[in-house]
N, C-alpha and C positions, 0 to 999 in steps of 0.2 A: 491475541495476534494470530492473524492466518497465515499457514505459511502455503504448500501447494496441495492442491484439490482435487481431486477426480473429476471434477466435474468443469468443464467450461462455462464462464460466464458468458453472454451476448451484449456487446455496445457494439453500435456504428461506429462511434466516432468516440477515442480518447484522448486529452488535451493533456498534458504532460506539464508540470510548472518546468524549469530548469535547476535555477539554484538549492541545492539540497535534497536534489531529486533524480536529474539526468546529472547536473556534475558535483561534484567534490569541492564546495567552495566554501564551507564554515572553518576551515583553517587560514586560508585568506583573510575569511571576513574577520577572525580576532584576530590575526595577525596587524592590522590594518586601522580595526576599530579606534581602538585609544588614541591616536594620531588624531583621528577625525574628530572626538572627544574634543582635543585639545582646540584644535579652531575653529569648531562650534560653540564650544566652550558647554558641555555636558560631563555628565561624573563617568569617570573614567570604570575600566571594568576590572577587578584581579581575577589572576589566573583562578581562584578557588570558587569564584561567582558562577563559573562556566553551566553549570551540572544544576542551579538553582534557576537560573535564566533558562535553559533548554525548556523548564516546566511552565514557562508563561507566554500568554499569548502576547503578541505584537502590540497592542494595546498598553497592557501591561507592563511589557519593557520600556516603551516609550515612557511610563509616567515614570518608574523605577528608575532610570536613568535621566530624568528631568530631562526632558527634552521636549518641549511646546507644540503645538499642532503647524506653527509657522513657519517652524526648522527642517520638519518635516523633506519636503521640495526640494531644500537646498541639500540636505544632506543626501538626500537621496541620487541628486544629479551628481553631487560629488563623489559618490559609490562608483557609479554610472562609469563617469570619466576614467577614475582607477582600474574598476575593471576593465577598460576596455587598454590604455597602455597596461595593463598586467596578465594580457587574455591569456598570451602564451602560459602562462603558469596553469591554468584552470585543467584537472581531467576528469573525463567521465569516469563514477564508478565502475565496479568490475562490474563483467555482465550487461551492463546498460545497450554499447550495439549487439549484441546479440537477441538481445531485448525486443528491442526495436524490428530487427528483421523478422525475428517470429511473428508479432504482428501483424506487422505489415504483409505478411505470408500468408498470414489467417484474414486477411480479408479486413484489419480494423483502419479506417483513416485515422491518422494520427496527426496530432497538434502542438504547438507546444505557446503556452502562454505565460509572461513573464513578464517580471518587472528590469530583469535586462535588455542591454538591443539587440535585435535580431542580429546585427553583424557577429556581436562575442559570440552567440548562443551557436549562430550557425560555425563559427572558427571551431568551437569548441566540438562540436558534433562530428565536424570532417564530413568522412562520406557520409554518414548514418542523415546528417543533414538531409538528404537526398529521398527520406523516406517519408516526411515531415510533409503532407499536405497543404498542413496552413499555417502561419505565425503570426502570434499575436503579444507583441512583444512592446516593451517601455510603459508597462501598466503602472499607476501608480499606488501606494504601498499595500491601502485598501479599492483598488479599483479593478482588480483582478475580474467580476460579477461580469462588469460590461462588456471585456474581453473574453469572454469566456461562452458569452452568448454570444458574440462578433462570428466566431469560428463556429460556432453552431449556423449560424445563418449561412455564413463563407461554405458550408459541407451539405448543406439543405437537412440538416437533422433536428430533429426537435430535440430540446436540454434532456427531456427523459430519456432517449437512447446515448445520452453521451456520458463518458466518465471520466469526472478533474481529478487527475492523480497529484498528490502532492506532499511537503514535508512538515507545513507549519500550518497552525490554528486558521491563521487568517485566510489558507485555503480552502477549509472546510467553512469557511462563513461563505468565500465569495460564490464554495457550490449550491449554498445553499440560498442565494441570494438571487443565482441565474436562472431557474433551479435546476441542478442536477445532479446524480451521485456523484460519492466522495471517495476516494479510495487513498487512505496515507499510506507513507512509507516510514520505517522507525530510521534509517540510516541518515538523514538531515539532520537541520535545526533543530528541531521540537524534539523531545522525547516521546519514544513509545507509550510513556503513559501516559502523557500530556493528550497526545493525541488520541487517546481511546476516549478519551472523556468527550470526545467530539466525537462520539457514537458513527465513525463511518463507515461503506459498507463494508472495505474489509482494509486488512491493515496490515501489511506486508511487509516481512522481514529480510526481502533479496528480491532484486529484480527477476530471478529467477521461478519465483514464485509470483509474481506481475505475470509475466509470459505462461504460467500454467495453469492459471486462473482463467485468466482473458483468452489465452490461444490455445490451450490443451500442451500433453506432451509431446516433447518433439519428436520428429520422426525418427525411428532406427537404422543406421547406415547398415546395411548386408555389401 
């Protein structure tokens, strides 16, 4: 795991996933799950599964939890729907706008591409919203690649100057799929180990360390 650096990395352009990443929504999402379980009718999760699921990619949990490639959509849009009458609940990690305006201070365009809608994502962000030059939002579960190049085009930068920060395995496919670097973070869905196994370029234990990688240290108030 990296935490913060001496040294600044260089991207144009950084695309930000949301969930598990910019906000705090994996207590939501079990809080939430097994309901959905029950009227899709898939196997439900117990509390002690939690910590063995973090270790599996998206793939994986879908078969582990029997659930068909054709449920897929629907349960997806029914996420969708909940989170958006539940948005008020959703917050950003600690750190996150501060995050954000370092960047954006340092000169990097910032993106954020998600399998939610732009409406939660932007509710959720508030002002920080405002710093956000492109969204690329309602991807679906594995379609993240497409979106990801969309905002690469939307920003005129080639995939090589840009970098998908994100929480889970399926993010580190879709950068490698658009192509461009990968950068997890351990405080989401995935576990930190899980995600090292996805060899990305760095792997970040605070947004704090996001911002001092990409933008350097902040400056000193006198």
């Amino acid at each position: 795991m990296t935490g913060p650096t001496p040294e600044t990395v260089s991207y144009r352009l950084v695309a930000f996933d949301f969930d598990g990443t910019l906000a705090d929504t994996f207590p939501w999402f079990c809080a939430n799950l097994n309901d959905v379980a029950a009227r899709y009718r898939f196997r439900a999760v117990r509390p002690e599964e939690t910590g063995r699921l973090r270790g599996l990619s998206a793939r994986a949990i879908l078969k582990d939890l029997g659930i068909p490639a054709w449920k897929v959509p629907l349960i997806a849009r029914h996420m969708r729907g909940l989170a958006t009458r539940e948005a008020g609940q959703v917050r950003l990690f600690s750190g996150v706008p501060e995050m954000l305006a370092r960047l954006d201070a340092a000169g990097c365009v910032l993106a954020v591409v998600s399998s939610n809608s732009e409406a939660n994502v932007r509710r959720a962000l508030g002002p920080s919203a405002g710093l956000i030059r492109h969204f690329a939002c309602g991807a679906s579960l594995f379609g993240k690649a497409r979106h990801l190049r969309a905002v690469a085009r939307a920003a005129g930068v080639e995939p090589g100057a840009m970098l998908a920060v994100g929480d889970e395995i399926r993010d580190a496919e879709a950068a490698a799929q658009a192509p461009c670097a990968f950068a997890a973070v351990a405080w989401g869905y995935n576990s930190a180990e899980a995600l090292a196994g996805a060899r990305p370029a760095h792997l970040f234990d605070a947004p704090e360390a996001v911002a001092r990688t990409l933008a350097g240290p902040p400056e000193r108030a006198y």
